[in-house]
OpenMM code with the backbone's topology and positions (N, CA, C; nanometers):
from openmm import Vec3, app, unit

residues = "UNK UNK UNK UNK UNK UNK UNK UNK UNK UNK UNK UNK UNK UNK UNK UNK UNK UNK UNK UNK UNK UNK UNK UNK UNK UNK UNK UNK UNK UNK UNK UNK UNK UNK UNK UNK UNK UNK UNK UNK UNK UNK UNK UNK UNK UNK UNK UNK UNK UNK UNK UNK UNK UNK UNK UNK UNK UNK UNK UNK UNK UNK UNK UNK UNK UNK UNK UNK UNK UNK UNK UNK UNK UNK UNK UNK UNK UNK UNK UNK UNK UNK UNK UNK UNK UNK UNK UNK UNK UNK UNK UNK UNK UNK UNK UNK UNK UNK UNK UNK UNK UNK UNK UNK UNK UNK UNK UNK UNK UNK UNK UNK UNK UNK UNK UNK UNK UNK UNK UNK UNK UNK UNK UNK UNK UNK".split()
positions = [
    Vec3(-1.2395, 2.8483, 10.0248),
    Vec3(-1.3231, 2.8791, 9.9082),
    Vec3(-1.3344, 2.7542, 9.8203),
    Vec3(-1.4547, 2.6823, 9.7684),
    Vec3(-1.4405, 2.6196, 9.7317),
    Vec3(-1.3615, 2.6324, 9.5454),
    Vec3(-1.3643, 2.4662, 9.5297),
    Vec3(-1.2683, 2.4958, 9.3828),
    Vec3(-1.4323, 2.4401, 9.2889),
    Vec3(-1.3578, 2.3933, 9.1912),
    Vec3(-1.4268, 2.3561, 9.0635),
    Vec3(-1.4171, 2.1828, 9.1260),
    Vec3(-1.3114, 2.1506, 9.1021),
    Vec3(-1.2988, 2.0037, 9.2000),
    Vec3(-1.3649, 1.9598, 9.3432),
    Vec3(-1.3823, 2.0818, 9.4089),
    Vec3(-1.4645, 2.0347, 9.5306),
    Vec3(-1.6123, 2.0450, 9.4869),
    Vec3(-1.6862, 2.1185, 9.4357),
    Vec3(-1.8110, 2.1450, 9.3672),
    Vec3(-1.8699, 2.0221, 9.2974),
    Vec3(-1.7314, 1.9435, 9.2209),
    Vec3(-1.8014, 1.8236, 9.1446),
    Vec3(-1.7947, 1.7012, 9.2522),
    Vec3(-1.7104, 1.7426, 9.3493),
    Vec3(-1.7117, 1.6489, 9.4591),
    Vec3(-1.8556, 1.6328, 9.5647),
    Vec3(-1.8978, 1.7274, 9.5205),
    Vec3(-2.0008, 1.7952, 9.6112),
    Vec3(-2.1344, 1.7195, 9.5531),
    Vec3(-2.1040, 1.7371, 9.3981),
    Vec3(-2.2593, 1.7050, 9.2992),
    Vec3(-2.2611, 1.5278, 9.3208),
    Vec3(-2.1332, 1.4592, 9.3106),
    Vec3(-2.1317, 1.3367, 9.3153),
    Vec3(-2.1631, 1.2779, 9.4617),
    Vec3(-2.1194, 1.3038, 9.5664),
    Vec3(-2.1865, 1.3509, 9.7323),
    Vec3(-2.3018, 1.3072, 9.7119),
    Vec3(-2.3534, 1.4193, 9.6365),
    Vec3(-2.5404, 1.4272, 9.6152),
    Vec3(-2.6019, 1.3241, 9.5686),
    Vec3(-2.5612, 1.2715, 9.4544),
    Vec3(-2.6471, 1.1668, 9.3662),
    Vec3(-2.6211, 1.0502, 9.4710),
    Vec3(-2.5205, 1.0397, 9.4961),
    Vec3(-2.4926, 0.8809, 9.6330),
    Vec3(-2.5479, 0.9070, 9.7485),
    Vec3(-2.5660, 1.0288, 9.8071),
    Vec3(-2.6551, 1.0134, 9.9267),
    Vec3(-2.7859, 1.0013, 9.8925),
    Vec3(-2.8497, 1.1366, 9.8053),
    Vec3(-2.9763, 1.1521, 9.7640),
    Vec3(-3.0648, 1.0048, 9.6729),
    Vec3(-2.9676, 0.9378, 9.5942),
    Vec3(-3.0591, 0.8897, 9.4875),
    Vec3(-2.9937, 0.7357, 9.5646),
    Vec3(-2.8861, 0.6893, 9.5782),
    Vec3(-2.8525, 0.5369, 9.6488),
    Vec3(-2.8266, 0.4993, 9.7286),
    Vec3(-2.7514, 0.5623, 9.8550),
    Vec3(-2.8173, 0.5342, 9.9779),
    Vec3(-2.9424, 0.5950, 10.0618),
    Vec3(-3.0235, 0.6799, 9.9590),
    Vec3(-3.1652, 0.7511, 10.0006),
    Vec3(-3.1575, 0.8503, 10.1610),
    Vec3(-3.0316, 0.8917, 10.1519),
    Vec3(-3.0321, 0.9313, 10.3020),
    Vec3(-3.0402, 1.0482, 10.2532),
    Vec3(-3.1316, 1.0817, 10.3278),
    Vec3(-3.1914, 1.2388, 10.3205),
    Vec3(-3.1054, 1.3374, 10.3800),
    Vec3(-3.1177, 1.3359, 10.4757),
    Vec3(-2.9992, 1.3839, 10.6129),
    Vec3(-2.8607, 1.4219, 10.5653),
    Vec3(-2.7738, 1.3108, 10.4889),
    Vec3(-2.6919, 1.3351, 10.4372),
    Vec3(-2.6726, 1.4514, 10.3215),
    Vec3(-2.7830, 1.3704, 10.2101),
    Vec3(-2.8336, 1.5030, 10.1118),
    Vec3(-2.8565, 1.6422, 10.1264),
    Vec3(-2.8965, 1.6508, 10.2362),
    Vec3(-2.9525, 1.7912, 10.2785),
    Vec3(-2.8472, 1.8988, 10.3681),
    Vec3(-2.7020, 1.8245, 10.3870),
    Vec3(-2.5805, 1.8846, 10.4547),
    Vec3(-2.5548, 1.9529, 10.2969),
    Vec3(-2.5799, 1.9163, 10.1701),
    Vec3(-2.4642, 1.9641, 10.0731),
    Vec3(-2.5949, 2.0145, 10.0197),
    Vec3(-2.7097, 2.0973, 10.0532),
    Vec3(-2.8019, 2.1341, 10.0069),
    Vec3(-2.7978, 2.3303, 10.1205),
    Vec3(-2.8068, 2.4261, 10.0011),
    Vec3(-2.8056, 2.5386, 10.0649),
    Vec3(-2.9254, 2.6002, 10.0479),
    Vec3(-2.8859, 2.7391, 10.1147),
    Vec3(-3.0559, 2.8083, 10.1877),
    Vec3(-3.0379, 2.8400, 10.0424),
    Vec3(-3.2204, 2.8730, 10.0643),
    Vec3(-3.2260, 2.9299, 9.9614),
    Vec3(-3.2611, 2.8334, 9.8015),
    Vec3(-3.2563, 2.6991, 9.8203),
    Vec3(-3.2330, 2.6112, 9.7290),
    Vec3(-3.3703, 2.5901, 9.6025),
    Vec3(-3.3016, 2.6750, 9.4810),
    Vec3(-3.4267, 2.6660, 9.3696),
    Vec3(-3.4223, 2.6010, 9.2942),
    Vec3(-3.5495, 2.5155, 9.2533),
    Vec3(-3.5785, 2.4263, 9.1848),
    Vec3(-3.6251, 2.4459, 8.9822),
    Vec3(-3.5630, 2.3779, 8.9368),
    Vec3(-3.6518, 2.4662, 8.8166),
    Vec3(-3.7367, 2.3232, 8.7330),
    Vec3(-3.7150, 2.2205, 8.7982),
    Vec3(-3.8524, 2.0826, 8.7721),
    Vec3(-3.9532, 2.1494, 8.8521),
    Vec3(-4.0548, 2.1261, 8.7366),
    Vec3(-4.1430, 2.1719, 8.7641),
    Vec3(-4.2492, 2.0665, 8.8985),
    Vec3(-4.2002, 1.9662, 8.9063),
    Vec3(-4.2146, 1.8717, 8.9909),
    Vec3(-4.2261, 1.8290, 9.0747),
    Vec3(-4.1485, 1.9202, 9.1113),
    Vec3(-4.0578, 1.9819, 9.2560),
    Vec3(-4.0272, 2.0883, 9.3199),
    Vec3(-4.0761, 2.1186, 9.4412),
    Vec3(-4.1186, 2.2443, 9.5111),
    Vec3(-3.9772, 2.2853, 9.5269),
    Vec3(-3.9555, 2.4461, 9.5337),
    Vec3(-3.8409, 2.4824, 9.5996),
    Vec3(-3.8210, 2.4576, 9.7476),
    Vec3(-3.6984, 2.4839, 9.7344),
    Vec3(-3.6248, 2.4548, 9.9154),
    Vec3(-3.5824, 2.3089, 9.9476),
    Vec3(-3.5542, 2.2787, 10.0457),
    Vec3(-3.5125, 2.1838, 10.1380),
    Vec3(-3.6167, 2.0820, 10.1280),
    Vec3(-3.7118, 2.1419, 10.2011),
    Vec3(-3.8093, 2.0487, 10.2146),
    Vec3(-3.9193, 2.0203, 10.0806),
    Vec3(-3.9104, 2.0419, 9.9857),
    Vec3(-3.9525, 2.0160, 9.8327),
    Vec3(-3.8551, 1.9212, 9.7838),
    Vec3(-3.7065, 1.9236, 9.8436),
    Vec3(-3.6108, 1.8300, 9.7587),
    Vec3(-3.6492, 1.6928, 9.8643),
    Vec3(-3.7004, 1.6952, 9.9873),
    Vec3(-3.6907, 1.6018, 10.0300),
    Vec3(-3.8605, 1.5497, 10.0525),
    Vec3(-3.9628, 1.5550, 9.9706),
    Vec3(-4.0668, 1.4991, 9.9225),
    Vec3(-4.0079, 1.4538, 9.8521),
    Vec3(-3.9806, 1.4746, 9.7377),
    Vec3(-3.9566, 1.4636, 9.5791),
    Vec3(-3.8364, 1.3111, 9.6189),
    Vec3(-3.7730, 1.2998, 9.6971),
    Vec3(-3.6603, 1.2041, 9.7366),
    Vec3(-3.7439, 1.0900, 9.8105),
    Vec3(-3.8323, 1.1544, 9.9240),
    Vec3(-3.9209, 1.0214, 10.0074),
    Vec3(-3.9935, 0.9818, 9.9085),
    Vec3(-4.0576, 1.0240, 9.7912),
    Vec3(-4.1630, 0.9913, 9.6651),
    Vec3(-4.0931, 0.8496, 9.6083),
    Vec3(-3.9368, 0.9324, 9.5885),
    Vec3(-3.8194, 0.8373, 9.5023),
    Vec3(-3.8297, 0.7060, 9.5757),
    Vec3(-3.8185, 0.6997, 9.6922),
    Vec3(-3.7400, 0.5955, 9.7352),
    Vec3(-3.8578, 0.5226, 9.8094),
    Vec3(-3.9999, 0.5683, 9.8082),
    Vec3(-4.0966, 0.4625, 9.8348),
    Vec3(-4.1562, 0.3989, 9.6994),
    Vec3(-4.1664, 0.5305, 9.6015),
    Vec3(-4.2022, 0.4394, 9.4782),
    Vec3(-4.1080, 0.3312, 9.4080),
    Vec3(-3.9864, 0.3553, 9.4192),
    Vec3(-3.8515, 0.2975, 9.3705),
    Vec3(-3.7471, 0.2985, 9.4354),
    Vec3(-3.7992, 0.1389, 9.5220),
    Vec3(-3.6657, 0.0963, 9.6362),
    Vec3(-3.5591, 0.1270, 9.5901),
    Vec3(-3.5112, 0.0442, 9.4788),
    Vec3(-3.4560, 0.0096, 9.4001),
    Vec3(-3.3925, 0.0969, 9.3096),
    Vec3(-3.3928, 0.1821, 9.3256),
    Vec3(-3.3435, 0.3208, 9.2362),
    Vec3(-3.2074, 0.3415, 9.2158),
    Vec3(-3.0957, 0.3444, 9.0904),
    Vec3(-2.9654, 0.3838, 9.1415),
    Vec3(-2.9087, 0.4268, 9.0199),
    Vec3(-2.8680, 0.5354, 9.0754),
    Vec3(-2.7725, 0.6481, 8.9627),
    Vec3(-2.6279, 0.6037, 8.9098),
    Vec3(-2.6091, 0.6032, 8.8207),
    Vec3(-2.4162, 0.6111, 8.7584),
    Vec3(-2.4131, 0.7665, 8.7114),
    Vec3(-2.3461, 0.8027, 8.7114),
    Vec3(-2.3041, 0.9170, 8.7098),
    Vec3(-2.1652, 0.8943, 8.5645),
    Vec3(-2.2185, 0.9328, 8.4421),
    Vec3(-2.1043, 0.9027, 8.3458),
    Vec3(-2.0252, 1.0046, 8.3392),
    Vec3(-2.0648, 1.1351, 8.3524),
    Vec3(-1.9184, 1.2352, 8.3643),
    Vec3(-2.0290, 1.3680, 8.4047),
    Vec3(-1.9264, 1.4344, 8.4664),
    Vec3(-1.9121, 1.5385, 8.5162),
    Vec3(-1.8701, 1.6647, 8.4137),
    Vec3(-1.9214, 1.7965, 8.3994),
    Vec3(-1.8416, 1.8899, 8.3521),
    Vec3(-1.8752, 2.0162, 8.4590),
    Vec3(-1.7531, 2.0709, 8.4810),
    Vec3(-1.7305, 2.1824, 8.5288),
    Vec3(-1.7361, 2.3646, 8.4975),
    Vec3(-1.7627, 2.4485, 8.5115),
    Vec3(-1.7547, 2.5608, 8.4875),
    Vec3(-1.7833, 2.6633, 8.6107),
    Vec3(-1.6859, 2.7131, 8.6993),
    Vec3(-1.7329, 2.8339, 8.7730),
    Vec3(-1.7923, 2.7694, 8.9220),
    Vec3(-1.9448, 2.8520, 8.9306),
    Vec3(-2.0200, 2.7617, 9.0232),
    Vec3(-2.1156, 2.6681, 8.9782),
    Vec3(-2.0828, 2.5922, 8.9199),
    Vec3(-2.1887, 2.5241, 8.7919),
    Vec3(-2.1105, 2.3880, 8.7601),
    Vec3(-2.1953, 2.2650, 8.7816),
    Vec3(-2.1682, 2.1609, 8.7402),
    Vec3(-2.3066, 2.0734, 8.7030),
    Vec3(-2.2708, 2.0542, 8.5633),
    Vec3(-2.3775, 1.9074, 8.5204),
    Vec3(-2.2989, 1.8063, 8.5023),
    Vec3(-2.4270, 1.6942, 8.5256),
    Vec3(-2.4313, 1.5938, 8.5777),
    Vec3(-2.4566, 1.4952, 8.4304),
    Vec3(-2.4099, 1.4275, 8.3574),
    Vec3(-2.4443, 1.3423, 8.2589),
    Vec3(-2.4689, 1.1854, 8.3181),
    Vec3(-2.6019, 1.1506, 8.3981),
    Vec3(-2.6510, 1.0223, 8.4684),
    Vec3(-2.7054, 0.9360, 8.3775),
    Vec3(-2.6972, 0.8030, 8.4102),
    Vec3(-2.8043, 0.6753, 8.4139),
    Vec3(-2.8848, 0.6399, 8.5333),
    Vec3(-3.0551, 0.6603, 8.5156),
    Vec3(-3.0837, 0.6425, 8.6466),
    Vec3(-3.1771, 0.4951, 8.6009),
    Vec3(-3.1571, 0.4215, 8.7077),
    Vec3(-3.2560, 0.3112, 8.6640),
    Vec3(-3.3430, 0.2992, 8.8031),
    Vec3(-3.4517, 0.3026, 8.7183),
    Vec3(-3.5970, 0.2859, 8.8649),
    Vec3(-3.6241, 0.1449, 8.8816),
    Vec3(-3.6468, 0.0920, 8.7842),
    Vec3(-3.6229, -0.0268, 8.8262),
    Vec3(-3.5442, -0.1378, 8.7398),
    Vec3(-3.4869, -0.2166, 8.8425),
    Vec3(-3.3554, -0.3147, 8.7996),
    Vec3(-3.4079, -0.4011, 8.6558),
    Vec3(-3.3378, -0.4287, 8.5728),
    Vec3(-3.3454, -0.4807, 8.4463),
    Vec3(-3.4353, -0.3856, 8.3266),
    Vec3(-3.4743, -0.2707, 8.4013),
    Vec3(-3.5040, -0.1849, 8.2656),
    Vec3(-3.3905, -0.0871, 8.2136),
    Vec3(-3.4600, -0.0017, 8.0902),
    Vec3(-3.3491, 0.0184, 8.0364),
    Vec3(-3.3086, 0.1895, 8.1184),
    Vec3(-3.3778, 0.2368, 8.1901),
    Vec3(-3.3950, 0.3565, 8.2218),
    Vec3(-3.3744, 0.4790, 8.1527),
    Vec3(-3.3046, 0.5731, 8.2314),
    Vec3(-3.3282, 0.7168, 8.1775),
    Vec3(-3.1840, 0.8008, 8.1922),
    Vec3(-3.2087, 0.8436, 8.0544),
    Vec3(-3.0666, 0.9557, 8.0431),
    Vec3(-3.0874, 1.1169, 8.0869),
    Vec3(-3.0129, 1.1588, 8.2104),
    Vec3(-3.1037, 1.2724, 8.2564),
    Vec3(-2.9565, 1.3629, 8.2576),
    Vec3(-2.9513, 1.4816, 8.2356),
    Vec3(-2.8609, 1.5634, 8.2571),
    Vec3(-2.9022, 1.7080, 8.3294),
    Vec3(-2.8673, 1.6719, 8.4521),
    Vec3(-2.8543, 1.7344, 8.5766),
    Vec3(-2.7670, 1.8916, 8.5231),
    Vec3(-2.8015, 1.9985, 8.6030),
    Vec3(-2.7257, 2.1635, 8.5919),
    Vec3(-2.7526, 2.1454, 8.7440),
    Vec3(-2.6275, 2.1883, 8.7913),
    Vec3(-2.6707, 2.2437, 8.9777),
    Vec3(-2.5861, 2.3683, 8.9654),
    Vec3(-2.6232, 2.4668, 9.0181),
    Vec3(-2.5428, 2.5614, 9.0624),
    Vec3(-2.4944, 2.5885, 9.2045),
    Vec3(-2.3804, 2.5706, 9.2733),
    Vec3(-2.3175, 2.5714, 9.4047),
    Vec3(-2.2773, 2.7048, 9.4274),
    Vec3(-2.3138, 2.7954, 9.5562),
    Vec3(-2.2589, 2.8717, 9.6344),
    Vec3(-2.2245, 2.8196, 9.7653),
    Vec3(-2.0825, 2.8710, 9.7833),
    Vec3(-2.0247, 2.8549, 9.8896),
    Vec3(-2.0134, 2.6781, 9.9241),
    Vec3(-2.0215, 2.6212, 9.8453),
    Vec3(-2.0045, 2.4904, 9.8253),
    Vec3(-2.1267, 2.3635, 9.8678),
    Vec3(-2.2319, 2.4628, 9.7854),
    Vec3(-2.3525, 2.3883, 9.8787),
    Vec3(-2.4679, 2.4040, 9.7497),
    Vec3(-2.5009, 2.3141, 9.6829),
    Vec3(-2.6000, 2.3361, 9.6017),
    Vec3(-2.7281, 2.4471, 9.5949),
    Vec3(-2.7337, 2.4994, 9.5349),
    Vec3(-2.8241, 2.6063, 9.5421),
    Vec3(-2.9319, 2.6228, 9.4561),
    Vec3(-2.9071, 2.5584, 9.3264),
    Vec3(-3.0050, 2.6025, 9.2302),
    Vec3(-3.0444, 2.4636, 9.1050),
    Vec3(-3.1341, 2.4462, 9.1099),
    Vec3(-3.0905, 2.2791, 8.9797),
    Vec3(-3.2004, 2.3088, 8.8925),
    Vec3(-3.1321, 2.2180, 8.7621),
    Vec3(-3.2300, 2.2411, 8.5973),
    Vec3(-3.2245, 2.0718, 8.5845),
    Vec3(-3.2678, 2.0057, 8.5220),
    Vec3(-3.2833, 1.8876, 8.4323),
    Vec3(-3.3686, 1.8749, 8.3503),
    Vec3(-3.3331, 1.7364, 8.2647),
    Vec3(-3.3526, 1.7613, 8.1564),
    Vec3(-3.3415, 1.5958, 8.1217),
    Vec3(-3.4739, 1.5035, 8.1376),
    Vec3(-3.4614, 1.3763, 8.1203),
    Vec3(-3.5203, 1.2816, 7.9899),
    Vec3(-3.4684, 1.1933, 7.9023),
    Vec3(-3.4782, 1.0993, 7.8199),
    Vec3(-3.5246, 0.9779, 7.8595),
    Vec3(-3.6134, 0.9064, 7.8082),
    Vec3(-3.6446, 0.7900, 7.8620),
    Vec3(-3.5725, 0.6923, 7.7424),
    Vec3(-3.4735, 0.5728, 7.7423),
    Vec3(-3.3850, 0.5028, 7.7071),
    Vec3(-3.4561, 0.4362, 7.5877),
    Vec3(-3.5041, 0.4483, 7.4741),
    Vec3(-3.5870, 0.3558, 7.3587),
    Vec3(-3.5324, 0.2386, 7.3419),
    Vec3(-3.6458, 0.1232, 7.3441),
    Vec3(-3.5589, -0.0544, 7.3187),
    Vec3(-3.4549, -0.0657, 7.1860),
    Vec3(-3.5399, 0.0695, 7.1013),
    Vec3(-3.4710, 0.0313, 6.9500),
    Vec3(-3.4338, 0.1798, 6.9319),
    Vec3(-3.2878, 0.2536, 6.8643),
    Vec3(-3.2025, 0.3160, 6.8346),
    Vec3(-3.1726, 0.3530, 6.6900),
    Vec3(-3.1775, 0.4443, 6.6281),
    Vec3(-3.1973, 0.4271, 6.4461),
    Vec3(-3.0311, 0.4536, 6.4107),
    Vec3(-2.9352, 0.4885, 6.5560),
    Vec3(-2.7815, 0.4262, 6.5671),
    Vec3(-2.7306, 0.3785, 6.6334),
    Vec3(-2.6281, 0.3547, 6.6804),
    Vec3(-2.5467, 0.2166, 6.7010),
    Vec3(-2.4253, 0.3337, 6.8357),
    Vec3(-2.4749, 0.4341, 6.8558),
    Vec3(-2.4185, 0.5494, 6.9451),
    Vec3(-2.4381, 0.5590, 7.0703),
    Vec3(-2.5423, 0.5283, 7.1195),
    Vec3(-2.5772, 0.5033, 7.2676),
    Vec3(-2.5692, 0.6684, 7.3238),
    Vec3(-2.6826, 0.6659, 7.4114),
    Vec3(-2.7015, 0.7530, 7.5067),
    Vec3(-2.5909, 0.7887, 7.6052),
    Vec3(-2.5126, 0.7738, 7.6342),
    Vec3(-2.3858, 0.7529, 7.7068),
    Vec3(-2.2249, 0.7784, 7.6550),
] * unit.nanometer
topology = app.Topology()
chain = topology.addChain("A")
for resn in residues:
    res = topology.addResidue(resn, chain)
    for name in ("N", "CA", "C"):
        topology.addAtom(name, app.Element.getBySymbol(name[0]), res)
């Protein structure tokens, strides 16, 4: 059965196969039936997550996630990322919701910021 620790093991899995080494194949082992989307962007299922990924990684070779923390609850983990599309910009603060059954992603929300040059504090996105 999975834990709370294997689940976030699972979400971090995801962002390194899916978003920096672009391997689909890989992505799609920790991806379950049934898999709903709630970007509007992005078709449900399998094969909606993996347009939305070939889109990623022809428009933006160069694409790569940090992952600043993790929080846990249940079957439920978000994701607090830096994604940068392309190298030397300032990119985007996106916070990822996945919901895991049986240890396999099942359901995702986000929710993305685009990084402003100028800040009215001294707090950072991060």
């Amino acid at each position: 059965m999975p834990t709370v620790a294997s689940n976030k093991q699972t979400v971090l899995d995801f962002y390194e196969a899916a978003f920096n080494a672009k391997d689909f194949a890989a992505a799609a082992e920790l991806v379950g039936d049934g898999y709903t989307q709630h970007n509007p962007l992005i078709a449900d299922g399998a094969d909606g997550l993996q347009a939305r990924l070939r889109h990623l990684k022809e428009t933006f070779p160069a694409l790569r996630v940090e992952v600043r923390r993790l929080l846990a609850e249940d079957d439920y983990v978000v994701g607090h990322v830096h994604a940068v599309r392309v190298p030397g910009q300032r990119g985007t603060a996106i916070m990822d919701i996945f919901r895991l059954k049986d240890g396999k992603l099942v359901e995702h929300w986000d929710v993305m910021q685009e990084i402003p040059e100028e800040a009215l504090n001294r707090n950072g996105m991060f």
